[in-house]
C-alpha positions as a Markdown table, in Angstrom:
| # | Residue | x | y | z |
|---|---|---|---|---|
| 1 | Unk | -18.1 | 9.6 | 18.9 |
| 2 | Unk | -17.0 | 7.6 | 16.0 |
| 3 | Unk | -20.2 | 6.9 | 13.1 |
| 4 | Unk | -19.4 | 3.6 | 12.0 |
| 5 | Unk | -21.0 | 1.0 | 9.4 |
| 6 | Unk | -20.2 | -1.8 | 7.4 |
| 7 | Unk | -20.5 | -1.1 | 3.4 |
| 8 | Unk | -21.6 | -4.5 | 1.8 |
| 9 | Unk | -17.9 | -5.1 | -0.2 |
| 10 | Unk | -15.6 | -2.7 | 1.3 |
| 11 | Unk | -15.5 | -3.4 | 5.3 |
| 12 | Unk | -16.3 | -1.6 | 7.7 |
| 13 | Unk | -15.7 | 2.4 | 7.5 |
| 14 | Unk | -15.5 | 4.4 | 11.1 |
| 15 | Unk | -15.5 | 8.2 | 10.4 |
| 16 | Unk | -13.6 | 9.9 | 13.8 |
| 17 | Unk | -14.7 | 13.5 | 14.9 |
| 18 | Unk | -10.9 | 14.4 | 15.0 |
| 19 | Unk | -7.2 | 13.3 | 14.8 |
| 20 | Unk | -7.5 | 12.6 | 18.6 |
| 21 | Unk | -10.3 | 10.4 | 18.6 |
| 22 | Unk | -9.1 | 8.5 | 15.6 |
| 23 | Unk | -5.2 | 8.0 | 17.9 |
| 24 | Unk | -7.3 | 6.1 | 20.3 |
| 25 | Unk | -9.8 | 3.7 | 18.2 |
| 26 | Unk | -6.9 | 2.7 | 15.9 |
| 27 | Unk | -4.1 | 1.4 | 19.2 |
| 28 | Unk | -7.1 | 0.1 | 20.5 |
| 29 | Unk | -7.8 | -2.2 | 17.9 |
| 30 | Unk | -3.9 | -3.0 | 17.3 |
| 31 | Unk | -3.7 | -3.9 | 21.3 |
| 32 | Unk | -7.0 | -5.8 | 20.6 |
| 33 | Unk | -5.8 | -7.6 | 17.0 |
| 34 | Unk | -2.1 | -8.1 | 18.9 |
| 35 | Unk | -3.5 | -9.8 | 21.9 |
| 36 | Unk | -5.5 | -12.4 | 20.2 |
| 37 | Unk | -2.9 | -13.1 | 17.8 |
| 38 | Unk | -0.7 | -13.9 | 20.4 |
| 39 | Unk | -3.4 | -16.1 | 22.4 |
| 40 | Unk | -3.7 | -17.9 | 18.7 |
| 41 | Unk | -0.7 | -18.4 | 17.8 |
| 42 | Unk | 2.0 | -17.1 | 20.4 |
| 43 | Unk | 3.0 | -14.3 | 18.0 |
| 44 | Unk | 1.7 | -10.8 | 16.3 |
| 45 | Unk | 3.3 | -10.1 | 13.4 |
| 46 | Unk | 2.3 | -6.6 | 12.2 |
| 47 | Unk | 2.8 | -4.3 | 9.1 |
| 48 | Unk | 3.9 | -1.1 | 9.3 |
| 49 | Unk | 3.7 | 2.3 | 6.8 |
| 50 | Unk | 5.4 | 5.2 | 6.9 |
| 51 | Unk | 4.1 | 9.0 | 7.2 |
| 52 | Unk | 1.7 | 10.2 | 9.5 |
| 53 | Unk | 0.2 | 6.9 | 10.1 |
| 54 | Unk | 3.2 | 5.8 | 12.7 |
| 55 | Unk | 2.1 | 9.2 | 14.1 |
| 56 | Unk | -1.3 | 8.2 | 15.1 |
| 57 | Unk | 0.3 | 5.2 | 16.7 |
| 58 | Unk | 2.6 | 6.7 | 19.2 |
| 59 | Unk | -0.1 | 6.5 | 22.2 |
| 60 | Unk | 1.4 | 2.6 | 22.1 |
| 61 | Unk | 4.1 | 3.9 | 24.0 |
| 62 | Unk | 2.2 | 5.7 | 26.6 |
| 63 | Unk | -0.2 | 4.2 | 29.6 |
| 64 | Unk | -1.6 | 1.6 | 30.1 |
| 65 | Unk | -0.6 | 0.3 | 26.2 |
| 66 | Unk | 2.9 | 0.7 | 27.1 |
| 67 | Unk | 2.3 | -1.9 | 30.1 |
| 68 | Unk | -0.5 | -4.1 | 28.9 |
| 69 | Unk | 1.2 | -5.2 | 25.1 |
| 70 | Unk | 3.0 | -8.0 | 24.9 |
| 71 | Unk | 6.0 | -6.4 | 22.9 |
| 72 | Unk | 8.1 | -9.8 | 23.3 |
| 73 | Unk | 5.8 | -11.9 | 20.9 |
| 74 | Unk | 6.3 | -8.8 | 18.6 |
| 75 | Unk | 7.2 | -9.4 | 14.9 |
| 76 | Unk | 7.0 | -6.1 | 12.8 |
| 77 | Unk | 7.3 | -5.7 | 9.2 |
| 78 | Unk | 7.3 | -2.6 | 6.6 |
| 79 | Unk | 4.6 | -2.8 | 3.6 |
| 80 | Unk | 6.7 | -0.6 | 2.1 |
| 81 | Unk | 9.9 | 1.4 | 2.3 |
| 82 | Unk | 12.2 | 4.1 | 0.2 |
| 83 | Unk | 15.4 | 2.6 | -0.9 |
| 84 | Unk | 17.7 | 5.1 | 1.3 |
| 85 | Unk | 19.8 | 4.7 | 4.2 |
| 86 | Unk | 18.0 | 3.8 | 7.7 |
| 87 | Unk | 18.8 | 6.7 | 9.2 |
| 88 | Unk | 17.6 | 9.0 | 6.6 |
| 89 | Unk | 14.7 | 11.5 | 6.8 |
| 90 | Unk | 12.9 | 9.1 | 4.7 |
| 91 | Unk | 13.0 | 6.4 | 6.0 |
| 92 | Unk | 9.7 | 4.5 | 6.9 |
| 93 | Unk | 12.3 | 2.4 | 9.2 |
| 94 | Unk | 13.8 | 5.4 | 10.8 |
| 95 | Unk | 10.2 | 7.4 | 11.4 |
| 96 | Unk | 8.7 | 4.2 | 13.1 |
| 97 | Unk | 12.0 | 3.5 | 15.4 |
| 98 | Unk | 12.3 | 7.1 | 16.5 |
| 99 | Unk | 8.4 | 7.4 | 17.2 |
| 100 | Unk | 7.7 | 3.8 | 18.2 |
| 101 | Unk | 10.4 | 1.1 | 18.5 |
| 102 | Unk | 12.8 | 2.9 | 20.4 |
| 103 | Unk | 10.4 | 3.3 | 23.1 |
| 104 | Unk | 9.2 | -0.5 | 23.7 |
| 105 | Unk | 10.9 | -3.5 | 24.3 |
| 106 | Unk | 10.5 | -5.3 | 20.9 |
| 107 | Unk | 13.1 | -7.6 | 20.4 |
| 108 | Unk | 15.1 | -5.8 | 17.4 |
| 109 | Unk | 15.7 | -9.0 | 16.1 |
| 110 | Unk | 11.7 | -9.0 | 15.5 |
| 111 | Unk | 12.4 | -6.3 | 13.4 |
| 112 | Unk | 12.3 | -7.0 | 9.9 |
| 113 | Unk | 13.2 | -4.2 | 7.9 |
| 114 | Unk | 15.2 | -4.5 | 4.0 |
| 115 | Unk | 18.8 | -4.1 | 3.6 |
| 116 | Unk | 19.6 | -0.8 | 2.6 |
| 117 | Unk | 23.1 | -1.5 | 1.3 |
| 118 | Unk | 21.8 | -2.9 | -1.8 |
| 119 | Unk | 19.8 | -2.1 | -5.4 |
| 120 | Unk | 16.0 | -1.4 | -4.9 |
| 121 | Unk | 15.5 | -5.0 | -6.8 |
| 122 | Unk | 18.2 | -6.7 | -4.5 |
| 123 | Unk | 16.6 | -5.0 | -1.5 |
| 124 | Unk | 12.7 | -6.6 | -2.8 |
| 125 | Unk | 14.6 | -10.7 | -3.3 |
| 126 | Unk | 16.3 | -10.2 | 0.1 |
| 127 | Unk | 13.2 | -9.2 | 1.9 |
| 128 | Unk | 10.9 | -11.7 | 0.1 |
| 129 | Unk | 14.0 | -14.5 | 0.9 |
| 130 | Unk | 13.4 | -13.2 | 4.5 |
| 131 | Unk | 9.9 | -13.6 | 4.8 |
| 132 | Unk | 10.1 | -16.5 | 3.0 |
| 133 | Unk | 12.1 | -17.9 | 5.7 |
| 134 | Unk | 10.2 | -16.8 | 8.2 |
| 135 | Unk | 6.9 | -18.8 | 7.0 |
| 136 | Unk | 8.9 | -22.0 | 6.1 |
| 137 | Unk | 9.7 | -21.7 | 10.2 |
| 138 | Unk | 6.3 | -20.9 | 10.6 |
| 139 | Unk | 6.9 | -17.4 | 12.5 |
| 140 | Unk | 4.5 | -16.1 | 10.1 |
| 141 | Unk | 1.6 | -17.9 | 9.6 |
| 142 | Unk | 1.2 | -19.3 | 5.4 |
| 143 | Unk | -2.3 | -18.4 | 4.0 |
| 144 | Unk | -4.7 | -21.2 | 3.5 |
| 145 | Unk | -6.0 | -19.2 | 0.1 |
| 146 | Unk | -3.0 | -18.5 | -1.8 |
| 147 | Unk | 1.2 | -19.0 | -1.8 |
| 148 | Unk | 1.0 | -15.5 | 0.3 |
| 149 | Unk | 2.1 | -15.0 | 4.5 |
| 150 | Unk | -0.6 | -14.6 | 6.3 |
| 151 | Unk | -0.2 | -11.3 | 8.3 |
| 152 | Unk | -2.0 | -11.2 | 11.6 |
| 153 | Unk | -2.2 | -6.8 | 11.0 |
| 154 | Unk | -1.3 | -4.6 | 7.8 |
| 155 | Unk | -1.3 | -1.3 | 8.3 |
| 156 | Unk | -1.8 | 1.2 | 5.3 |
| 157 | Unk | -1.7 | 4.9 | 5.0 |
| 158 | Unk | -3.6 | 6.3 | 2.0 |
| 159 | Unk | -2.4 | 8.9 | -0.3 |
| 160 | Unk | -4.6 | 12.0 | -2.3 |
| 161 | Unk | -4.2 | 10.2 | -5.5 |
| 162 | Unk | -5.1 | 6.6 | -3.9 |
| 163 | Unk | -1.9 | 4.7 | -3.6 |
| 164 | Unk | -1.2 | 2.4 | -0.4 |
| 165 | Unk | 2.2 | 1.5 | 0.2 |
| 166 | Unk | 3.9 | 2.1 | -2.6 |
| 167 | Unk | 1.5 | 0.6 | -4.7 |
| 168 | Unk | 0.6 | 4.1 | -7.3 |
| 169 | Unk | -2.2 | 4.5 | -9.7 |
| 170 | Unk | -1.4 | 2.8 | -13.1 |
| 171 | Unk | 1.9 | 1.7 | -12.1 |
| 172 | Unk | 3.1 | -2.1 | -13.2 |
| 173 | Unk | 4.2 | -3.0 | -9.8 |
| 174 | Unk | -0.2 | -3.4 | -9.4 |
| 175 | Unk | 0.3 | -6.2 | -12.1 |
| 176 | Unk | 2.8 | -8.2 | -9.9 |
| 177 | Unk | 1.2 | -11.6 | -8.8 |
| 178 | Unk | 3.9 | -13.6 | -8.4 |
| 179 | Unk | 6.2 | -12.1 | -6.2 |
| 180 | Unk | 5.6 | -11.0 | -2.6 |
| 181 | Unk | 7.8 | -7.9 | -2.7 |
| 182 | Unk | 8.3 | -5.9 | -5.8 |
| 183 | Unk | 10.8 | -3.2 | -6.3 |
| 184 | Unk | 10.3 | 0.7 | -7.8 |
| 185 | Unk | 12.8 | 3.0 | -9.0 |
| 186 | Unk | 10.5 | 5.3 | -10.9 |
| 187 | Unk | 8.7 | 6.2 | -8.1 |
| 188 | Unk | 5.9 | 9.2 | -9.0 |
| 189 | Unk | 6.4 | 10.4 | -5.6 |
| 190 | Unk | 10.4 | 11.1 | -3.7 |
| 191 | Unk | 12.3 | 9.2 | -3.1 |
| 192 | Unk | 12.1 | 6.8 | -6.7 |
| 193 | Unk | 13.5 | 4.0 | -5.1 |
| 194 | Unk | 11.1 | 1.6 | -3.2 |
| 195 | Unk | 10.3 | -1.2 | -2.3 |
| 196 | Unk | 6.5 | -2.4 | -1.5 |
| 197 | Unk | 4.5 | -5.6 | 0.0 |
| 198 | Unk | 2.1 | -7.0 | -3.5 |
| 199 | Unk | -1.7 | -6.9 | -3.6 |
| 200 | Unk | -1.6 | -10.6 | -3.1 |
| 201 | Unk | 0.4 | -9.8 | -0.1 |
| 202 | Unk | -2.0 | -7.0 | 1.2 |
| 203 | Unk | -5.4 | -9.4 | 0.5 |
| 204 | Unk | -3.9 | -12.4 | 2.4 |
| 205 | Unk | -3.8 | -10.9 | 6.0 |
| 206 | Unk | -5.8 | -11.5 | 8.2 |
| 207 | Unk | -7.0 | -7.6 | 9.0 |
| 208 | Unk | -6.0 | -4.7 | 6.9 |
| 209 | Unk | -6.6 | -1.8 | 7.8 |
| 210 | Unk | -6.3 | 1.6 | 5.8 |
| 211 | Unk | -6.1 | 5.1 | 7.6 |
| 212 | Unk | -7.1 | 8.6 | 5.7 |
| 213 | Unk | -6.9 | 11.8 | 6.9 |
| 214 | Unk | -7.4 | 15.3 | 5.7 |
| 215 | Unk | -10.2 | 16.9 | 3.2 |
| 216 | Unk | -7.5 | 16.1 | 0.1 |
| 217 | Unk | -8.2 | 12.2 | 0.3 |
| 218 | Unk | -11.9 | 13.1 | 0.4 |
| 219 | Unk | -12.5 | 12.1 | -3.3 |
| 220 | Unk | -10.0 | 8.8 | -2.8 |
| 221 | Unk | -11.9 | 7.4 | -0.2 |
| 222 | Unk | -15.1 | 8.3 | -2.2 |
| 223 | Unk | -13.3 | 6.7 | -5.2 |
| 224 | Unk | -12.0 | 3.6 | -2.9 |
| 225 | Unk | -15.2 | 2.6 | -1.0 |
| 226 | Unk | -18.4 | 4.0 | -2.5 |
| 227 | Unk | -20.2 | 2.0 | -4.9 |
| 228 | Unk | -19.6 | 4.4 | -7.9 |
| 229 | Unk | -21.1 | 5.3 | -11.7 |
| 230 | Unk | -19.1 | 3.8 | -14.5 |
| 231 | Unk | -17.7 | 7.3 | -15.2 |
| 232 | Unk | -16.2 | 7.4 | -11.6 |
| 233 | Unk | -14.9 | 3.6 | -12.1 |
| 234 | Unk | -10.9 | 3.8 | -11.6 |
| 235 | Unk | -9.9 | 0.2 | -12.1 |
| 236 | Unk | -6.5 | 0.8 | -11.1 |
| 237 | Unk | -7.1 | 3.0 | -7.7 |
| 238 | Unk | -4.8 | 1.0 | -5.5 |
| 239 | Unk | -6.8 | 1.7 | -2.3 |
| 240 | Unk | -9.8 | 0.3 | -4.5 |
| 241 | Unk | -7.9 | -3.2 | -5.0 |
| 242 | Unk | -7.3 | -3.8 | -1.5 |
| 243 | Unk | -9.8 | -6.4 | -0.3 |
| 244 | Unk | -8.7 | -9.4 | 1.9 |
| 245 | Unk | -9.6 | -12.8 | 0.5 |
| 246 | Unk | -10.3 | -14.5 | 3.9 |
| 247 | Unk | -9.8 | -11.2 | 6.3 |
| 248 | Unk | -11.6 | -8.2 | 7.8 |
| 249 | Unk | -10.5 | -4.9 | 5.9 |
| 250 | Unk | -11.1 | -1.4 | 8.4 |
| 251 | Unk | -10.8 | 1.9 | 7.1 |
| 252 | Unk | -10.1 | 4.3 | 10.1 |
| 253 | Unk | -10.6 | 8.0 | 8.7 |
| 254 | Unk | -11.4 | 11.8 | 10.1 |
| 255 | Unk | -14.5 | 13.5 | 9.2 |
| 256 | Unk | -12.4 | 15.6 | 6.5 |
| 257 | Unk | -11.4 | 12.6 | 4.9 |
| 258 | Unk | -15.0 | 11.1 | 5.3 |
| 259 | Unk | -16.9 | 14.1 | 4.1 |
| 260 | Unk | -17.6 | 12.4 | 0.5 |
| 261 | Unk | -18.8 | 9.5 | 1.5 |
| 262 | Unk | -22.1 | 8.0 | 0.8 |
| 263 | Unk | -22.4 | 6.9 | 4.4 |
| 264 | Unk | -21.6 | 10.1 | 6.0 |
| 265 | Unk | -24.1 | 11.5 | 7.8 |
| 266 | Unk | -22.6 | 13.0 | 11.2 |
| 267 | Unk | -25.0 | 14.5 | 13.7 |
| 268 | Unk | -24.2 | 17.7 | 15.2 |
């Protein structure tokens, strides 16, 4: 049994027993977020990371979710993604075809993923160009708040050190406002070539949600939702700057990752 509560700025936090539980809240609430979306607006555009996120989602492609999602109205999207061929190892594009895509009838013309021919900045102007056009034929939805898309589902892993997408402490690519998708070529973790979604991007969807798991993102999800001393005050923890504008922000976690938490208080 999940403990879950809502913390007064940062969302609402639900700490899962284990790995398996966690598998089954999170497509539960994608299913859920995807079906209204589509009764709203005939689409679901989602956002997809990479790593062991697109793990926890492959229950999608099992019963009944397999049956019950409306892949056809599908429109998925990376928040990130290395600069390397699509069928390399790293490959955010590659790890959620092989695990998810392949398996479900999503029209692969729904997929929108970056043309890796190109430089890490040519790959960032294409993709924005793309989304671009895909909000000026209203597929994607246009914020009401700000010159952003509107997303109806972004979906962020979280690292140790508190980057989302590829979004690292310190890094200029946090400074971007302007842009929609910036580009990375010094990377601090492989591969150095990347391309990532802005904050402005991130805190314009309609839901965000951030998964954690393991006792080494203990202290960033401390650091990211807590309300914290001015000594423990990391103005540039990227999991700290997500907060949607106009949307609900989830954090989806195991008790490892929870442990550190001022909220967490599991009983036996």
């Amino acid at each position: 049994m999940a403990l879950t509560w809502t913390h007064k700025d940062r969302g609402e936090i639900r700490v899962h027993e284990n790995l398996e539980e966690l598998s089954i809240d999170l497509v539960d609430y994608i299913a859920e977020i995807s079906e209204a979306s589509i009764k709203e607006h005939g689409v679901f555009c989602i956002v997809l990371s990479g790593g062991s996120l697109i793990n926890l989602m492959g229950k999608l492609v099992e019963p009944p979710y397999n049956k019950i999602v409306d892949w056809a109205k599908w429109y998925v999207f990376w928040a990130d993604e290395r600069v390397v061929g699509k069928n390399h190892d790293d490959s955010n594009y590659k790890l959620a075809k092989d695990t998810l895509l392949s398996k479900v009838n999503v029209f692969p013309r729904h997929i929108c993923s970056i043309n890796d021919t190109v430089s890490a900045e040519d790959a960032a102007t294409e993709y924005e160009f793309a989304i671009r056009q895909m909000v000026k034929t209203r597929t994607v939805i246009a914020s009401e708040n700000s010159d952003c898309p509107r997303f109806d589902l972004i979906l962020l892993g979280m690292g140790s050190d508190g980057h989302v997408a590829s979004l690292f402490p310190n890094h200029p690519a946090l400074e971007v406002k302007d842009d929609w998708v910036t580009f990375l070529t010094d990377s601090p973790k492989l591969p150095p070539e990347r391309i990532t979604f802005t904050l402005p991007v991130i805190n314009s969807a309609a839901s965000v949600v951030v998964v954690a798991t393991g006792e080494s993102k203990a202290n960033a999800v401390h650091l990211a939702i807590d309300d914290l001393t001015s000594l423990e005050t990391s103005p540039s923890l990227p999991a700290r700057l997500v907060q949607p504008s106009s949307g609900n922000l989830i954090w989806f976690m195991d008790k490892p990752a929870g442990s550190k938490l001022d909220g967490f208080k599991f009983s036996e």
